[in-house]
N, C-alpha and C positions, 0 to 999 in steps of 0.2 A: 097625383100619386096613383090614383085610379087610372087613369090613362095609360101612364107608365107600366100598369100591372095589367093591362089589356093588350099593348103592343107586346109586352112580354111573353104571354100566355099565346097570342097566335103567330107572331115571329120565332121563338125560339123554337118550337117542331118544322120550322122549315127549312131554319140553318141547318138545326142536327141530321134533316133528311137530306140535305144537301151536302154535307161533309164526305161523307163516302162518295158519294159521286164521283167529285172534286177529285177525292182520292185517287179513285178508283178509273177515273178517265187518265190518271197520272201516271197512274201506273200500267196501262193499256198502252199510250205512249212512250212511254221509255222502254217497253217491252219488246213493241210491234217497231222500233225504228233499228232493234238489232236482229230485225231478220230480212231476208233478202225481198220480201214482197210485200212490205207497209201499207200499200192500200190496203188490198188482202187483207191484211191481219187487223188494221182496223175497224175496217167494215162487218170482218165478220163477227170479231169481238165486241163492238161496239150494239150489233143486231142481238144479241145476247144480254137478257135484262141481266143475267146471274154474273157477267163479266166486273160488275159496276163494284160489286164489295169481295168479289176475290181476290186471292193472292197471286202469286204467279204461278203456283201446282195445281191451281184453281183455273187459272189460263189457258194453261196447258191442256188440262183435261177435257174442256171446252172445245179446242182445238182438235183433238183426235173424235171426241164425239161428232167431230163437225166432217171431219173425213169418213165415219161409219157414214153419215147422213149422205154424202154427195158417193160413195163409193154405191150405197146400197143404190140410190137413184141413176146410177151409169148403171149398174148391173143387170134394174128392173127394165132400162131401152135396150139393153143386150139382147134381152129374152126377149122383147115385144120383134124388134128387128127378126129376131131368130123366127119366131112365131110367124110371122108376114111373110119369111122366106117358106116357111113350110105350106101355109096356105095359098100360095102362089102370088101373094097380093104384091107380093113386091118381091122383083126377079132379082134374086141372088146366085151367083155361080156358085160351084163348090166350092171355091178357094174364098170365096168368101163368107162363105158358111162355116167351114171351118175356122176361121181369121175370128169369126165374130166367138166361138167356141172357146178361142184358147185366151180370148179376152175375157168368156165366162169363168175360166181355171183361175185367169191372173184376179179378179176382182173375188171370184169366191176365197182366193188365196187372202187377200187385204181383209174382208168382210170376217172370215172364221178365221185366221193365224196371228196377221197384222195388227188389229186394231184391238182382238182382244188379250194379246201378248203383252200390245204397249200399254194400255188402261189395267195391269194386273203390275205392269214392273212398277208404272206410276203409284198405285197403291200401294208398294213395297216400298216407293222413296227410290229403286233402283231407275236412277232416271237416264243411266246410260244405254241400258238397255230399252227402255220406253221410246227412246231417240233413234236407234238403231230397227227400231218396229218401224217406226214413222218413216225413214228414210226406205225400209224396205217397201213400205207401201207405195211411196213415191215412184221407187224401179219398177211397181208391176206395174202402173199409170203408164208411166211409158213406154214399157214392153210393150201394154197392149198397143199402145198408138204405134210400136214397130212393125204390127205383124202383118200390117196390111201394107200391101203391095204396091196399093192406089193410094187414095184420099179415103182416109179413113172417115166412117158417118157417126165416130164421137170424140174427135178431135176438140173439140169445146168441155167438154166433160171429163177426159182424162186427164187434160191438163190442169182442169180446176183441182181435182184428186194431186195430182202432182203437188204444184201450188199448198193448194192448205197442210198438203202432208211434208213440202219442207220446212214452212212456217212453225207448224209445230216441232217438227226435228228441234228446229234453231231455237225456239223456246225451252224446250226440254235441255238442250247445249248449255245457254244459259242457267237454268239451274245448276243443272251437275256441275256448273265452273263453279258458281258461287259454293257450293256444299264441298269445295275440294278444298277451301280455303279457311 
């Protein structure tokens, strides 16, 4: 009986810490398989310890935090790139001095309108509007990858921003379908 009341006391806190996991990898899955870039969305949620006992508005939120992170990191090689072209260290024309500028507009546009529009409508529950933020963030990602004439030097980077911001869209979709019913 002691035995029994010894497996008891150190098995049972490892089930109960493992239940939400369980869950919560469940529901990361069934989540991330209805948007259009499932690695993506599992990787990133998955890299996320808070993903593991959230809900899906919990997902969600996740997800746009995760576009402030990767937008505000495009924006900070915008300015180094810019920087390098003003110091001479690295020869930029004008057209692409400017190209890198109006990619500083689109990103500052995502960083101050986009991301904090969608994480207030999400607070609100207005999740169609929080979707609508997400997707617009994705158009400036690839605006700026349009503006350059060449080969753009953050084509790896915008499309990441792209990427997590239609993942989130599609999560946020998901919700507001479910709340419509």
């Amino acid at each position: 009986m002691k035995s029994f009341l010894l497996v008891f006391v150190f098995i049972f806190p490892v089930i109960n810490a493992a239940i939400p996991s369980i869950f919560g990898s469940n529901l990361i899955e069934k989540t991330c398989r209805k948007t259009p870039y499932y690695q993506l969305c599992i990787s990133t949620l998955v890299s996320n310890p808070h993903s593991f006992d959230a809900d899906i508005e919990g997902l969600a939120k996740i997800m746009v935090h995760t576009i402030d992170a990767k937008a505000t990191h495009t924006l900070n090689r915008i300015n180094e790139l810019l920087e390098q072209s003003q110091r001479g260290s690295r020869s930029h024309d004008q057209k692409e001095q400017q190209e890198l500028r109006d990619c500083a507009d689109r990103y500052n546009e995502i960083l101050k309108g986009d991301v904090p529009q969608a994480m207030q409508a999400l607070h609100k529950g207005n999740f169609r509007s929080a979707k609508e933020r997400t997707f617009d963030a994705a158009a400036e990602a690839i605006s700026c990858e349009e503006e350059f004439s060449g080969q753009s030097p953050l084509s790896d980077m915008n499309m990441k921003v792209h990427d997590i911001s239609v993942v989130a869209a599609s999560i946020l979709k998901q919700i507001h379908r479910n709340r419509d019913f």
